[in-house]
N, C-alpha and C positions, 0 to 999 in steps of 0.2 A: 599902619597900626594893626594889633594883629586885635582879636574880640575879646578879649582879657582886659584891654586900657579902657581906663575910669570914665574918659572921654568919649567913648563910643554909647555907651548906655545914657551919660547924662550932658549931652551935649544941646545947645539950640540948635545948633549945623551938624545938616548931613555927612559923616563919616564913612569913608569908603573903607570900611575894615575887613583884613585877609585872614586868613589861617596861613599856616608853614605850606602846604600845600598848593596856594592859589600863588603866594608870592614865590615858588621857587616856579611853577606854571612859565611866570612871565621870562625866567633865565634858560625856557627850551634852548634858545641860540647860542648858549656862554657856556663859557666852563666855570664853572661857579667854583670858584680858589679860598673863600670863608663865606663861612654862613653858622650866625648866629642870632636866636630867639632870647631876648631881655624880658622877662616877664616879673616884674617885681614894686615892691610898695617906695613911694619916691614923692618929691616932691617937684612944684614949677618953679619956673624964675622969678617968680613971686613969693615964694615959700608957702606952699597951701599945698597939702596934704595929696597924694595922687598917685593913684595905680598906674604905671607903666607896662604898657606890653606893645615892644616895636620889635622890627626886625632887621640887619644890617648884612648887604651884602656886599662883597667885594667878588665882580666877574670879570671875563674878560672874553671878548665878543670873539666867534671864531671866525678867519680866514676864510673869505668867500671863494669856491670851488671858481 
């Protein structure tokens, strides 16, 4: 989850939340083939009101020397 989603501020449970930065960090190894930041107002599976901010990547890990 990226520090924008609604969960991160008013959660009981601790949230590991990244920036663009930190989550592309973890793809040093991949060739990162899409990369997309969702930041926007949405709701749960429940239907209750909720700011969304995730991030989606599609890599692919490179051939070890």
């Amino acid at each position: 989850m990226g520090l924008n989603d609604s969960w991160v501020a008013n959660s009981q449970h601790q949230i590991n939340a990244m920036t663009e930065s930190q989550i592309l960090a973890l793809f040093e190894q991949f060739e990162v083939v899409r990369f997309q930041e969702h930041d926007e107002p949405g709701t749960t599976a429940l239907g209750r009101p909720k700011h969304w901010h995730t991030f989606s990547v599609v890599a692919i890990r490179q051939a070890s020397a």
